[in-house]
BAKE-923508 format. One record per residue (C-alpha): residue number from 1; residue in three letters; y, x, z. Coordinates in steps of 0.1 Angstrom, whole numbers, plus 5000, padded with zeros to 4 digits. Each point is the difference from the previous one (the first is absolute). Example, Ala and Ser with C-alpha at 12.3 -4.5 7.8 and 13.67 -1.06 7.14 Angstrom:
BEGIN
+-----+-----+-------+------+------+
|   i |  aa | north | east |   up |
+-----+-----+-------+------+------+
|   1 | ALA |  4955 | 5123 | 5078 |
|   2 | SER |  5034 | 5014 | 4993 |
+-----+-----+-------+------+------+
//
This chain:
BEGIN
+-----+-----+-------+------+------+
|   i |  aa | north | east |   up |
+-----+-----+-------+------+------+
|   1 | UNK |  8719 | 2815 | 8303 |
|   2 | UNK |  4985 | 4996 | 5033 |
|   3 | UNK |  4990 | 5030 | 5026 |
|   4 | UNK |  4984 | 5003 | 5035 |
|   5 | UNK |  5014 | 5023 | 5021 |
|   6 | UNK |  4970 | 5000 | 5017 |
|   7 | UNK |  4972 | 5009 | 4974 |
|   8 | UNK |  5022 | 5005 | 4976 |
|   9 | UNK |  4984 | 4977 | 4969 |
|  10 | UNK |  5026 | 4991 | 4975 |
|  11 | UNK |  4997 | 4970 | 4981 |
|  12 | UNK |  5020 | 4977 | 4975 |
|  13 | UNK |  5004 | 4969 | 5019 |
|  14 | UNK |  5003 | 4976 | 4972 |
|  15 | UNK |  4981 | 5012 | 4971 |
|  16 | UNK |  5005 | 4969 | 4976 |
|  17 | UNK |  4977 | 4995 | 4970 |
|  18 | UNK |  4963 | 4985 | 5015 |
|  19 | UNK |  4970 | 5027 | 4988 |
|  20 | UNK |  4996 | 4979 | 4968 |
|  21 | UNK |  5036 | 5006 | 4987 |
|  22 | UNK |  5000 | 5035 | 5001 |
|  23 | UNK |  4964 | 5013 | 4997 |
|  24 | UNK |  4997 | 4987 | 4969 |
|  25 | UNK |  4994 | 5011 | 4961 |
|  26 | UNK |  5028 | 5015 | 4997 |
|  27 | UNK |  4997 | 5022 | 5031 |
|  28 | UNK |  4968 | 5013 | 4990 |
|  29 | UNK |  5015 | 5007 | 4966 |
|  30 | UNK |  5025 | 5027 | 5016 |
|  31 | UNK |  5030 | 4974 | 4994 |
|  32 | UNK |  5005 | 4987 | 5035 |
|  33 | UNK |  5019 | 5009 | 5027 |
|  34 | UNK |  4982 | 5031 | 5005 |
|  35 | UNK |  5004 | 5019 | 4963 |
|  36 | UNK |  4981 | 5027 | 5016 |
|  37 | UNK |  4966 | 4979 | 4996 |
|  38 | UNK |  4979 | 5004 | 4967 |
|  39 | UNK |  4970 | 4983 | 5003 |
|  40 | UNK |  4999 | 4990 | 4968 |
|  41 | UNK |  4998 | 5037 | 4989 |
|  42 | UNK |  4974 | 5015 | 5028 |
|  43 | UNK |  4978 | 4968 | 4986 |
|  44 | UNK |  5004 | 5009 | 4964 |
|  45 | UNK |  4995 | 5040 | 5001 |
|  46 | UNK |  4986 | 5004 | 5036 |
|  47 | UNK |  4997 | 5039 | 4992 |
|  48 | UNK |  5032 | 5010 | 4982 |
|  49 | UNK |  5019 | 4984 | 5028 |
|  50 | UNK |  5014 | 5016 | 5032 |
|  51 | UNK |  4989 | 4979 | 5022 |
|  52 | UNK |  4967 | 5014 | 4998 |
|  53 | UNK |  5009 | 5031 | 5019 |
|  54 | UNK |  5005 | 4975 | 5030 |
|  55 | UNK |  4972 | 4988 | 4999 |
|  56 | UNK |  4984 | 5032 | 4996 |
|  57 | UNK |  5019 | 5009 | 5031 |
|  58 | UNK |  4987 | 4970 | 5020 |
|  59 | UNK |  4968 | 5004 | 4991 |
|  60 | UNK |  5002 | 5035 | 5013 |
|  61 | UNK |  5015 | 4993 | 5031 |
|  62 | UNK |  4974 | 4977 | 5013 |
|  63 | UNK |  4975 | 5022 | 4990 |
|  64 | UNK |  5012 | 5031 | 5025 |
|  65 | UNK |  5003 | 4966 | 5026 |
|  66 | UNK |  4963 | 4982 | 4998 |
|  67 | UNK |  4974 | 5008 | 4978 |
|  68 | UNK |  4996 | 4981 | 4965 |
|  69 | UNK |  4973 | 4994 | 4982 |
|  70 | UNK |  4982 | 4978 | 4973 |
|  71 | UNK |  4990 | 4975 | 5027 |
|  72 | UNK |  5037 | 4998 | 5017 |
|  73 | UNK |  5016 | 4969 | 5000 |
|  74 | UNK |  5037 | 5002 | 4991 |
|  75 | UNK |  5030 | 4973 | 4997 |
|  76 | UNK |  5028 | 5003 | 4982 |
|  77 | UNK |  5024 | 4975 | 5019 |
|  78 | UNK |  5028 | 4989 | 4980 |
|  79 | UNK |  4988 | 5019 | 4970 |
|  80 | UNK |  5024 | 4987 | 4971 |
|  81 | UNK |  4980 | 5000 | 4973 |
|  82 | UNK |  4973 | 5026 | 5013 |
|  83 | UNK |  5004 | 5034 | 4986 |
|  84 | UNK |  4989 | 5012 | 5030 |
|  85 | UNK |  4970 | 4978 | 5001 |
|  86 | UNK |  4990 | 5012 | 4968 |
|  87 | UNK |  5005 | 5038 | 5003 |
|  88 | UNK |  4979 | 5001 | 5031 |
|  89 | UNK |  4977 | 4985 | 4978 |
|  90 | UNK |  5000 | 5023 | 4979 |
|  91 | UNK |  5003 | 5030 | 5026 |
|  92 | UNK |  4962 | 4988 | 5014 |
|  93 | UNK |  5013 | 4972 | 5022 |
|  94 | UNK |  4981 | 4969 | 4985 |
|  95 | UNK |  5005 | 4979 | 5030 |
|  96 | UNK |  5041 | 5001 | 4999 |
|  97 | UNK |  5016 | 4967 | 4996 |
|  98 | UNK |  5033 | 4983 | 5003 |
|  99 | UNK |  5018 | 4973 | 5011 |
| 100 | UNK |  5032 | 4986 | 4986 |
| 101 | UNK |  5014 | 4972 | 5013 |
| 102 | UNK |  5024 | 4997 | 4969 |
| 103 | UNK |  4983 | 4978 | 4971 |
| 104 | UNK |  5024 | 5015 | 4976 |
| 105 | UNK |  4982 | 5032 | 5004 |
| 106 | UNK |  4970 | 4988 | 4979 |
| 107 | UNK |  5015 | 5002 | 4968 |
| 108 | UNK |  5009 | 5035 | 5004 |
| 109 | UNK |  4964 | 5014 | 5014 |
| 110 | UNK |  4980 | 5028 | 4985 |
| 111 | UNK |  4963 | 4982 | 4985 |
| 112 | UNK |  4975 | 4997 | 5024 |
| 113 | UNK |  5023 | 5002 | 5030 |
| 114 | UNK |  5001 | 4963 | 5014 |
| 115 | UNK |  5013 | 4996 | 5037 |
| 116 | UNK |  4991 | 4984 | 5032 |
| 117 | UNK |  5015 | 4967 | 5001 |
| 118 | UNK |  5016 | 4988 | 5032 |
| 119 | UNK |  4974 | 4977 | 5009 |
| 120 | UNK |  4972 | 5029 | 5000 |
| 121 | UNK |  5023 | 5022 | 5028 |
| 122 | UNK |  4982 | 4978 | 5027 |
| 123 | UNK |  4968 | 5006 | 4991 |
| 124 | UNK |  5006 | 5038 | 4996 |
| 125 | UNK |  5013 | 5014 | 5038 |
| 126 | UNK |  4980 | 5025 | 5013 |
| 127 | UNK |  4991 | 5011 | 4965 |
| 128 | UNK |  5017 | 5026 | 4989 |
| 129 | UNK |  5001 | 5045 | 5009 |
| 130 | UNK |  5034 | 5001 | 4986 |
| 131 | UNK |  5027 | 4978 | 4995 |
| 132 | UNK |  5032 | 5014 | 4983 |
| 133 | UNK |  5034 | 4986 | 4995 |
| 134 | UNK |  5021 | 5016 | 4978 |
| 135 | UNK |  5041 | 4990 | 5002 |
| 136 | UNK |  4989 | 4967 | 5016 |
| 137 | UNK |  5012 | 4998 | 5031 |
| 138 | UNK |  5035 | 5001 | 4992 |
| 139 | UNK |  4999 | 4967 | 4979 |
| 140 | UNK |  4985 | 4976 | 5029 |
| 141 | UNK |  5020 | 4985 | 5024 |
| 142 | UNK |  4972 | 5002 | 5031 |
| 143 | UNK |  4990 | 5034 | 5000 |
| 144 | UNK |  4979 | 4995 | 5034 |
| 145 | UNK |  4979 | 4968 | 4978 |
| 146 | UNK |  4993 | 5016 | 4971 |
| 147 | UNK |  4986 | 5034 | 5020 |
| 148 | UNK |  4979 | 4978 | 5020 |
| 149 | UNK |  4990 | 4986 | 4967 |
| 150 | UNK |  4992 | 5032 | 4988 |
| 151 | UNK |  4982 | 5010 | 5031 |
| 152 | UNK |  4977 | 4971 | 5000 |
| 153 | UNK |  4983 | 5014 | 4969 |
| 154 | UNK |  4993 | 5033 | 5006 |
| 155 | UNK |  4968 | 5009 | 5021 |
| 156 | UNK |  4996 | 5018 | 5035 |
| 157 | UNK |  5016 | 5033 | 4995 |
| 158 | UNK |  5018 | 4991 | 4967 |
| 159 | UNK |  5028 | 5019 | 4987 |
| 160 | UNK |  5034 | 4979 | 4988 |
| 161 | UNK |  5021 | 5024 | 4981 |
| 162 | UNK |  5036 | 4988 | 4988 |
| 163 | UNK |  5028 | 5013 | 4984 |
| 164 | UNK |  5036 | 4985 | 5001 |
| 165 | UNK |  5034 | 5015 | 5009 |
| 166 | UNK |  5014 | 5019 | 5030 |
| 167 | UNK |  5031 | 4984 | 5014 |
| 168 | UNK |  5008 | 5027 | 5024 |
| 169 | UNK |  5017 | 5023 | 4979 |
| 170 | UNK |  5019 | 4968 | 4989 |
| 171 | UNK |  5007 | 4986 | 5035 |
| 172 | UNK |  5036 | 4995 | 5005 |
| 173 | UNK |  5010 | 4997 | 4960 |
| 174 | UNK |  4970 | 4977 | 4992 |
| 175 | UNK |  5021 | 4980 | 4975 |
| 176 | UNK |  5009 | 5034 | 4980 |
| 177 | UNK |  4957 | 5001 | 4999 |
| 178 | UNK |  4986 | 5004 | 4959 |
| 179 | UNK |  4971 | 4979 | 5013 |
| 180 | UNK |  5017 | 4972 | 5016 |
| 181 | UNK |  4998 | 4975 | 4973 |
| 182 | UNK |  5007 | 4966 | 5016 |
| 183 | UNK |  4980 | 4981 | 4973 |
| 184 | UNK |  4964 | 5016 | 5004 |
| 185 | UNK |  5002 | 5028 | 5027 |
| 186 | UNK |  5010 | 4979 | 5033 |
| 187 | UNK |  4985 | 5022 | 5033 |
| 188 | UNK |  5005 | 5032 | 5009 |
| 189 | UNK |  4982 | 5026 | 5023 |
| 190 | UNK |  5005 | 5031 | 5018 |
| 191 | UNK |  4967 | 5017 | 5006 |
| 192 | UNK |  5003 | 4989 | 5038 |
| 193 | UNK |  5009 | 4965 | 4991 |
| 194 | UNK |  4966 | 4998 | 4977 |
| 195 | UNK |  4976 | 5016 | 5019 |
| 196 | UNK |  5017 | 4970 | 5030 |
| 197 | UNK |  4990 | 4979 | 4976 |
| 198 | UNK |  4965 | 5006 | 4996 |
| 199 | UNK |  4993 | 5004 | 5034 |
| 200 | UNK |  5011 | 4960 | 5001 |
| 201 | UNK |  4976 | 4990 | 4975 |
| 202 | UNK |  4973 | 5017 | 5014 |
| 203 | UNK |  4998 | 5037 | 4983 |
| 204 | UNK |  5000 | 5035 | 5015 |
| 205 | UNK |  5028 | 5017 | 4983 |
| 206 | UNK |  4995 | 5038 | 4994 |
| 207 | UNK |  5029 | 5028 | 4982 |
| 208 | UNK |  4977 | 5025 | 4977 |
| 209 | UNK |  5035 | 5012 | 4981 |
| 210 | UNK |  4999 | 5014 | 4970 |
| 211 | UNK |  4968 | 5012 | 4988 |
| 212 | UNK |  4979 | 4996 | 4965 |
| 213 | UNK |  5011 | 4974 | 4976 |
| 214 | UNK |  5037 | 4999 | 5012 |
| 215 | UNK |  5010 | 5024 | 4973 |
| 216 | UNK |  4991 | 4974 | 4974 |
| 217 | UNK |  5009 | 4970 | 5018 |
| 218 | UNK |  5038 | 5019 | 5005 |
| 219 | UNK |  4997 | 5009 | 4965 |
| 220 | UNK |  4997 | 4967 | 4985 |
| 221 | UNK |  5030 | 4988 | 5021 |
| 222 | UNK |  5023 | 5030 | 4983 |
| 223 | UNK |  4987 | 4992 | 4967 |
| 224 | UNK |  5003 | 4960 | 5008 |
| 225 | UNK |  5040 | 5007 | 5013 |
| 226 | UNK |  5007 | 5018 | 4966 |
| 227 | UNK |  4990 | 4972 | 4982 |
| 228 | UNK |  4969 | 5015 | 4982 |
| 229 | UNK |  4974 | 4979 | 4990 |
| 230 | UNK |  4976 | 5023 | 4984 |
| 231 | UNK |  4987 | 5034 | 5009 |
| 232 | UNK |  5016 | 5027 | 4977 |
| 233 | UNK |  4990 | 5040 | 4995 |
| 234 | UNK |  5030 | 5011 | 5017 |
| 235 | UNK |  4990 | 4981 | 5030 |
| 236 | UNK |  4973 | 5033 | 5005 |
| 237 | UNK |  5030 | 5023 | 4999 |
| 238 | UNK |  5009 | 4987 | 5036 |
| 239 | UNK |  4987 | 5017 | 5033 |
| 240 | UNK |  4987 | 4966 | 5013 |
| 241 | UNK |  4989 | 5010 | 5033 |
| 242 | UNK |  5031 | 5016 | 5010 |
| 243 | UNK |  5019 | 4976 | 4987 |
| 244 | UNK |  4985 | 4969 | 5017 |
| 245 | UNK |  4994 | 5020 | 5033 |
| 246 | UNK |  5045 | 5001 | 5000 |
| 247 | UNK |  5005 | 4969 | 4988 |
| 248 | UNK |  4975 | 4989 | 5028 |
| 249 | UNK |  5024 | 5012 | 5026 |
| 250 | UNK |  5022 | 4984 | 4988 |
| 251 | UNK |  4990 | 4965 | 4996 |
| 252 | UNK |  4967 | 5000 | 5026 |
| 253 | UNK |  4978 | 4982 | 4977 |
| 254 | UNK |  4970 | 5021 | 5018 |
| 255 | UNK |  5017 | 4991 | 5039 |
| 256 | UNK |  4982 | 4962 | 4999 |
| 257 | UNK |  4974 | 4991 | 5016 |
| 258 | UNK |  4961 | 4990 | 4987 |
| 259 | UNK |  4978 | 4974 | 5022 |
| 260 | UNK |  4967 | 5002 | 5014 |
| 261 | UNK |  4983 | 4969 | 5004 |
| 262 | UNK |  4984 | 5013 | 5031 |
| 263 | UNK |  5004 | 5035 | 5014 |
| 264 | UNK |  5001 | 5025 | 4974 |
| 265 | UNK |  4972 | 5024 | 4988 |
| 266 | UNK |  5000 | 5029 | 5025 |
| 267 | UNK |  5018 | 4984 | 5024 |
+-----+-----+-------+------+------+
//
């Protein structure tokens, strides 16, 4: 592990295995080095699984941020095998789409889902309202690159919403970290270090905080730590809001930044 004293972003400096070694079959399966993942199952019962109350909660969180509707255009960067992609289908978002720069995704993808390839990015900048990127940034090694990337496609006044870690709770005992798993999840950001970050690859950071959809997106990351795959009754018995809310505190989830591809509505 590597750390600025300046900015603060954490990184393994030698992560190993090239993209293709690890972001294969098997890690889409659940049984690679993050056991966490299961693609496999979110593909194969998109609605018993819990994952849907993240993107439930993603979904709602750009909503209270920039208006949605049938005619948004909305990317899914780094979308595994696109349960998100096809749940804001499903939720009145036709023109939601994904890109996945993993070919090992395909096999695993819900019909009628296919992805941007690679090839198509360049041909897409400027095209997109929303761009979302959902535990990315932790597995690429350029941060600043890939948010440029990102920022290239979304339109004047786009809104690039991510979610990934908080490394400031974690700052001087980052080894001890849960989420530091030198194999897949290689950077690591304090909210001060991403919103830096954007700012260098062109985006105006903003801190909204917690607000609608974080209670679901925090609720999938209990249920996810427990090792539960698949909602359950009991699951109901819990008092979800008050529950995320503290574990929020806690762990900051809410404290990163989002980016404005311009300045932000209002502003």
């Amino acid at each position: 592990m590597r750390q600025c004293p300046g900015c603060w972003f954490a990184f393994v400096a030698d992560p190993g295995l090239g993209v293709e070694h690890v972001y294969n079959e098997t890690y889409f399966a659940g049984c690679g080095p993050d056991r966490f993942v299961d693609f496999a199952g979110e593909s194969r019962d998109p609605r018993a699984t819990i994952r849907r109350h993240e993107w439930l909660g993603i979904e709602r969180r750009v909503r209270s941020l920039v208006t949605v509707t049938a005619e948004s255009t909305w990317l899914d960067y780094g979308s595994g095998v696109g349960g998100l992609v096809a749940f804001l289908r499903e939720r009145g978002v036709p023109r939601a789409d994904g890109f996945e720069p993993s070919p090992a995704a395909k096999g695993f993808m819900p019909p009628g889902v296919e992805m941007v390839s690679t090839d198509r990015l360049a041909d897409l900048r400027g095209q997109f309202d929303v761009v979302t990127a959902i535990e990315v940034l932790e597995h690429v090694p350029d941060p600043v690159a890939e948010l440029a990337l990102m920022r290239s496609l979304l339109r004047p006044g786009g809104l690039l919403f991510v979610t990934t870690g908080n490394a400031r709770p974690h700052r001087n005992r980052l080894s001890a970290w849960r989420y530091v798993m030198p194999e897949v999840h290689i950077s690591f950001y304090e909210p001060a270090t991403l919103a830096g970050a954007m700012e260098r690859a062109g985006l105006q950071p903003t801190f909204p905080g917690y607000g609608p959809g974080w209670t679901e997106i925090v609720r999938y990351r209990i249920l996810k730590r427990l090792r539960l795959r698949r909602n359950s009754p009991l699951d109901r018995l819990v008092p979800w809001p008050l529950v995320c809310r503290l574990v929020n505190c806690r762990v900051g989830l809410a404290a990163q930044p989002v980016g404005w591809n311009s300045p932000p509505p209002g502003a």
